[in-house]
Structure formats: C-alpha cells, structure tokens
N, C-alpha and C positions, 0 to 999 in steps of 0.2 A: 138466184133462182135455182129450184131444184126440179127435175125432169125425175119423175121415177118410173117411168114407163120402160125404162130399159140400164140396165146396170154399165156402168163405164168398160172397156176394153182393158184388158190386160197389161196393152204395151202404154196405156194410158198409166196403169198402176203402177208398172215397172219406174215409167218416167218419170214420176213422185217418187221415186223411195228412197227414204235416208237409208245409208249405209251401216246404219249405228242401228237397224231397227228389223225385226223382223217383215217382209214382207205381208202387204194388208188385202183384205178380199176385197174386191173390188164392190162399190157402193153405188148408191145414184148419181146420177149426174148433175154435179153443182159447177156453178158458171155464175161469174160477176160480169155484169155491162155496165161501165160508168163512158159517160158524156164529158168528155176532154176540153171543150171550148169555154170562154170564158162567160157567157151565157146560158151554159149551159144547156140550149135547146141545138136541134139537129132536125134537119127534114128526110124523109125514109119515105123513099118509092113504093107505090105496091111490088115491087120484087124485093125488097127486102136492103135493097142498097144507097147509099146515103151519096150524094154529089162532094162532098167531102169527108172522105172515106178515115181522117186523120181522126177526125171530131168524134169516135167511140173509139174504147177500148172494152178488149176480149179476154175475158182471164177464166182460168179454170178450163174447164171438160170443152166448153164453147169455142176457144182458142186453140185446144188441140184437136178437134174433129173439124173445123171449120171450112177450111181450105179445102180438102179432100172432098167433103161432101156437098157441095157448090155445084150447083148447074150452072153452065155458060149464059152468061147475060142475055136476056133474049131467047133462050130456050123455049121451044114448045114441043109437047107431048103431042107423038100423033096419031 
C-alpha cells in the first residue's frame, strides 16, 4: 500500500540507504501488511489492534512510524 498524502521522513531515508549509493529524496509512503498465521485471517478491534498481535507483519514506512505514533490503548480525546 502506498499513502501519498505525505512524503516519508528523512531519518526514514537515511535508514534505507545503501552505502554504495547516493543518497535518494524521500518518496511516498510504501508499507506491506502480510498475515502471518496459517489461515491466514486475523480479527482487528475497532482500534486498530488484533488480540494476537504476532498474526501481522509490518514492513516498510508502516513499521518504522508505527510505534511512535500509537495512542495508548483506550485512549480518548477530550
């Protein structure tokens, strides 16, 4: 999946960068989710979070903003 609504972060580009390569401008944000279980299905809360949290994998731009931009489970705005 690709998000263009906002361009990836810098230290997001740095983190990618071969050493063999010049340094690249930063792009959209592209992000794989694959479903890890042998079923391949998973159930996902309306907040966004799965009861076994193993059964997806995060790769790309998603995995590295991920964590940081997380509200605390149960969060509400007031």
């Amino acid at each position: 999946m690709v998000y263009s609504g906002e361009l990836e972060e810098m230290a997001y580009v740095e983190k990618q960068r071969n050493p063999f390569w010049k340094t690249r401008q930063p792009g959209y944000q592209t992000s794989l989710i694959s479903i890890t279980n042998e079923n391949k299905r998973t159930q996902i809360n309306k907040f966004g979070l799965t009861a076994r949290p193993l059964d997806i994998l995060y790769e790309g731009y998603w995995a590295f903003e991920k964590v940081g931009e997380m509200q605390p489970v149960g969060y509400q705005p007031q």
